[in-house]
N, C-alpha and C positions, 0 to 999 in steps of 0.2 A: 504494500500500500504506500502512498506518497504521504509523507510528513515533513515537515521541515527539522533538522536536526537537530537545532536548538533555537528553544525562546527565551525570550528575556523576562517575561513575566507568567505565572499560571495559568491563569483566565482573563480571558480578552472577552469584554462587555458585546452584543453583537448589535444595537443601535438598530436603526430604521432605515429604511430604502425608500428617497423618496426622492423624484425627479427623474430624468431620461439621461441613459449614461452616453455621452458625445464622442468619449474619448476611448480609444481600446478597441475599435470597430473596423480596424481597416488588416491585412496579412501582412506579419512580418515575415514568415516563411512560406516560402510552395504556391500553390495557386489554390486550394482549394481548402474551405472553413469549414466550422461547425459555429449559426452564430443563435444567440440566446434570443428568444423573442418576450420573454416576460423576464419580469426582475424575483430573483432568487438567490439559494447559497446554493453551492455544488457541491456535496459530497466527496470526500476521497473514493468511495464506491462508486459514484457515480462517474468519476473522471477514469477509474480503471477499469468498468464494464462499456464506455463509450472506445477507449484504448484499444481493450480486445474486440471491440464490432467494428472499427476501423481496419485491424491487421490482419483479421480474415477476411475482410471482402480485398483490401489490397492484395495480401499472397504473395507478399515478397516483390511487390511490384513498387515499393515508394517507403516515404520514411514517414512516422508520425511523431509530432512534437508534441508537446504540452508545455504551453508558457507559465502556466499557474499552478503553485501548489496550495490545498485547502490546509486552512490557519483556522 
């Protein structure tokens, strides 16, 4: 699973989602996304069950990234 290796504090408070995200919408690698249409959090499960139904439908055909990991 994706974690990040260390934090600097225990528990991070998770606040409110409010407004349209502007920034972060455009590819910084390859040509082809996966993009979000409603506003949520993403699970670390969620990012490595998306991971493996990428890499089977590619088949050794391309690379997948993941720019984020869940905090």
């Amino acid at each position: 699973m994706l974690m990040p290796k260390k934090v600097k504090f225990r528990k991070q408070q998770r606040g409110r989602m409010t407004g349209k995200a502007w920034r972060g919408s455009t590819l910084s690698f390859g040509e082809f996304g996966l993009k979000s249409l409603e506003c949520g959090w993403v699970t670390n499960r969620q990012i490595e069950t998306a991971r493996n139904g990428m890499t089977r439908f590619i088949q050794r055909g391309g690379q997948v990234w993941i720019p984020g990991l869940p905090d």
